[in-house]
C-alpha positions in Angstrom: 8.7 1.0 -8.5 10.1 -2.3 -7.9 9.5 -4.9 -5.2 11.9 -7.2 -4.7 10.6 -10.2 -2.8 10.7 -13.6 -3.1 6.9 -14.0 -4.8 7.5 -11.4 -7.4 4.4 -9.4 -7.0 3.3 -7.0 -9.5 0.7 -4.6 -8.3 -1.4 -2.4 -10.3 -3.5 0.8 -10.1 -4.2 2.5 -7.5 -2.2 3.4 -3.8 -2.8 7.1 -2.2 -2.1 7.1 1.1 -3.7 9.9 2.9 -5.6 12.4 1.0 -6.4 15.9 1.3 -10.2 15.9 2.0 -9.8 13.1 4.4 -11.2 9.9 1.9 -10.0 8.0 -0.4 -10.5 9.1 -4.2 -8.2 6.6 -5.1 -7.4 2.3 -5.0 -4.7 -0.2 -5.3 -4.8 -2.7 -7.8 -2.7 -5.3 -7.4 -1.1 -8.1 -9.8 0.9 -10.7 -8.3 3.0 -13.5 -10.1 4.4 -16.6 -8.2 4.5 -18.4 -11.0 6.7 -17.9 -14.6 4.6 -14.8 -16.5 5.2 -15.8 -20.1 6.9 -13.1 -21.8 10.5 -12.6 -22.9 13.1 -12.5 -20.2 16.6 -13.3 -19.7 17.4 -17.0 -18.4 18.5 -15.5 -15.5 16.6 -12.9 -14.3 13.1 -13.1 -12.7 9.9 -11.4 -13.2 9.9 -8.2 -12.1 8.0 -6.5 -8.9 5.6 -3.6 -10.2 4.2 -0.6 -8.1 1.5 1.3 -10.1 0.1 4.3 -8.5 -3.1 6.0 -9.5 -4.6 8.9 -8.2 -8.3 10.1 -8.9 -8.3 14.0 -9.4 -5.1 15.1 -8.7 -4.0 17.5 -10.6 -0.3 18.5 -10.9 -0.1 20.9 -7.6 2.6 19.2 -6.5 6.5 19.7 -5.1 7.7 17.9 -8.1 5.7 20.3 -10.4 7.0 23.5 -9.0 3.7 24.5 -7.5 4.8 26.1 -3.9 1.3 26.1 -2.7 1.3 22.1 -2.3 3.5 20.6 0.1 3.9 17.1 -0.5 7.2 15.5 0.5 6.7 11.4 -0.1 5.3 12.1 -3.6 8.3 14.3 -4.3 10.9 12.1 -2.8 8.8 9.1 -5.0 9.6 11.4 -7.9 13.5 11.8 -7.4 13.3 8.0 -8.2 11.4 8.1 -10.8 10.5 9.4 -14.4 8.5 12.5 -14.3 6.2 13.3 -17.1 5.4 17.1 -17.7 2.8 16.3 -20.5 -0.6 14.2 -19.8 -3.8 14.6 -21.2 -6.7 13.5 -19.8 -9.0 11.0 -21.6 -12.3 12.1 -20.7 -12.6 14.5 -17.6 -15.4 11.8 -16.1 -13.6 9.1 -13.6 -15.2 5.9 -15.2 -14.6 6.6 -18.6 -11.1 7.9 -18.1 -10.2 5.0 -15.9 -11.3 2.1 -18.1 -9.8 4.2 -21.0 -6.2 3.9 -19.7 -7.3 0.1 -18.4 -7.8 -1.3 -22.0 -5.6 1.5 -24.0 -8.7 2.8 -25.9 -9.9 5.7 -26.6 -13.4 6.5 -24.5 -14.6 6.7 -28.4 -13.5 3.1 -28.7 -15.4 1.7 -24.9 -18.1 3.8 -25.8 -18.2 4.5 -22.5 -18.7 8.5 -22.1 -20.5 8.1 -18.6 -21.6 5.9 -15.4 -24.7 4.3 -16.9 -23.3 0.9 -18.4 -21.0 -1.9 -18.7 -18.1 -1.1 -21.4 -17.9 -4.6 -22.1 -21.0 -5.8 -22.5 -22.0 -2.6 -24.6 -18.4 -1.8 -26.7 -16.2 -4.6 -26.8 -14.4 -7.5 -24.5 -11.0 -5.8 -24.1 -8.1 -7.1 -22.3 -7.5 -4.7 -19.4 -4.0 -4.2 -18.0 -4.4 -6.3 -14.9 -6.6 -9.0 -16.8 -3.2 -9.1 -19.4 -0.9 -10.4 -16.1 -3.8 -12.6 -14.8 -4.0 -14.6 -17.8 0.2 -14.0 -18.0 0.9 -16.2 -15.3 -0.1 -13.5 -12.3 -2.0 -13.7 -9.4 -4.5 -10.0 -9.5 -6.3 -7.9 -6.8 -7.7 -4.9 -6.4 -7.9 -2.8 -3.2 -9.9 0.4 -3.4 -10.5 2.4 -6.4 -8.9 0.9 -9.8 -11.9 0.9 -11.5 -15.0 3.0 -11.2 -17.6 1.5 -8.7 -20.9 0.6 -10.3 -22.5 0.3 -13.4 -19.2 1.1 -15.3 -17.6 -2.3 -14.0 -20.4 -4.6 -13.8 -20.8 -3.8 -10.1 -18.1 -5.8 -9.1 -14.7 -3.8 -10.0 -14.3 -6.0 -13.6 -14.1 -9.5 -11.5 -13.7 -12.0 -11.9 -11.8 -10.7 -15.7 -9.3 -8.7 -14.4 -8.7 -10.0 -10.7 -7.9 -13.3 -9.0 -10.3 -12.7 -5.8 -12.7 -10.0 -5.5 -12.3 -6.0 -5.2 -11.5 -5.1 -1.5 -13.2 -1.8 -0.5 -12.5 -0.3 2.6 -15.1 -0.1 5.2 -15.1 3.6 6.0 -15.7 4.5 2.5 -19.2 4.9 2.8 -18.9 7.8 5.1 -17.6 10.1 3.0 -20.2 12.1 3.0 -20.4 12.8 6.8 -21.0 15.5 7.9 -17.8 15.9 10.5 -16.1 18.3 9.2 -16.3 21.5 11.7 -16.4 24.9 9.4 -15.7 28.3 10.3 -19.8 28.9 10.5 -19.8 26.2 13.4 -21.3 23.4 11.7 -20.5 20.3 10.6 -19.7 19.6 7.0 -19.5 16.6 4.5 -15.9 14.2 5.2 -14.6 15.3 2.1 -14.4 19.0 2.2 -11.6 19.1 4.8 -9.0 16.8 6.1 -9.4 15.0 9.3 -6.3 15.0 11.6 -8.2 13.1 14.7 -8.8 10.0 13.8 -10.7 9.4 16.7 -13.7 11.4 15.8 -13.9 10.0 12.4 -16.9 7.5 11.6 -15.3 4.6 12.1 -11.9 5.3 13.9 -10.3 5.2 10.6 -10.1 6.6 6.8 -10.4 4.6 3.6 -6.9 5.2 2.4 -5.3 4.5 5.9 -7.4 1.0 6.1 -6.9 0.6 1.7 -3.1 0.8 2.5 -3.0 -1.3 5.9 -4.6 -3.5 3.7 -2.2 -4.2 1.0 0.4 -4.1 2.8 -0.6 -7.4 4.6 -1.4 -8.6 1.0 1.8 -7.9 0.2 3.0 -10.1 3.3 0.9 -12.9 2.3 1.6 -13.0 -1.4 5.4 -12.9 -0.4 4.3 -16.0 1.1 3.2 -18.0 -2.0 5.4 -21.0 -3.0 7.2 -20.9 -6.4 4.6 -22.1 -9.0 1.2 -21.0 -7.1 -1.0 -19.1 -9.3 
């Protein structure tokens, strides 16, 4: 997806709005270049505006994939737009390895990284990740949510300063996804992410991490539109 505004923002991995068990499984990663990236163009055209989206365990139950038990309208209209892939293998059916696997374009047999227990690059190798590639290209990087796994796998601190300009942003109501507000049909309260929440009022914090992960990037989005021609 393209953005066109005047700082020419790329953003990578990770938006999902709201999810199905009520939490976010998910991040955005964002890549933002106010300045020239240097890599082949045109004279006159401009670097282009990149929407990545990543999703963390979604499988293809979806409009777009014929499945009628799934009703999920933006991702199809998304898809109308778009080009749909109907063959995708997963790396390594672990989040961390999986995720730094399509980060660096290695193999999980390459980062060595077949868990959560360690740091791929201080163990396997100093790969250039995809957002690290536009930071040192010329783009300003962040990351809001889930692009990388939390932890161990990324140093504890989402692959900063490496891949990103500022720090990871995680949103605040993260940490109570395992809640129990969930009402079941036995009458008790279950963990956040076994059911959606539909009042937002009674969720710990008044909010969900993908609703407070999306309001904000979009007012990183604002701001980086902001940037004066040569900023990096």
């Amino acid at each position: 997806m393209v953005l066109n505004n005047a700082a020419r923002l790329l953003v990578v991995p990770v938006f999902y709005l709201v999810s199905a068990s009520g939490t976010s499984r998910a991040g955005v990663g964002m890549a933002a270049s106010t300045a020239g990236a240097d890599y082949e163009r045109k004279s006159d055209e401009q670097p282009l505006n990149v929407l990545f989206l990543v999703v963390d365990d979604l499988r293809p139950a979806l409009g777009v994939y014929g499945y009628p038990g799934v009703k999920s309208p933006n991702i199809d209209r998304l898809a109308q737009e778009s080009a749909v892939f109907t063959r995708a293998y997963c790396q390594q059916a672990v989040c961390a390895p999986s995720r730094v696997s399509f980060l660096t374009g290695r193999r999980p047999d390459t980062t060595k990284l077949f868990n959560f227990d360690y740091y791929w690059r201080k163990e396997a190798g100093n790969f250039t990740t995809l957002p690290q590639h536009f930071k040192e290209n010329g783009y300003f990087t962040a990351s809001v949510g889930k692009v990388f796994h939390p932890g161990k796998p990324s140093n504890g601190s989402d692959d900063y300063p490496y891949s990103w300009s500022v720090p990871a942003y995680h949103p605040p109501t993260q940490k109570y996804k395992e809640a129990k507000m969930c009402p079941g049909d036995d009458g008790e309260l279950h963990m956040n992410l076994l059911c959606p929440i539909f009042n937002l009022t009674a969720a710990p914090g008044g909010s969900l991490p993908d609703i407070q992960s999306a309001a904000y990037a979009t007012d990183l989005l604002e701001q980086i539109a902001k940037f004066p021609r040569g900023t990096n």
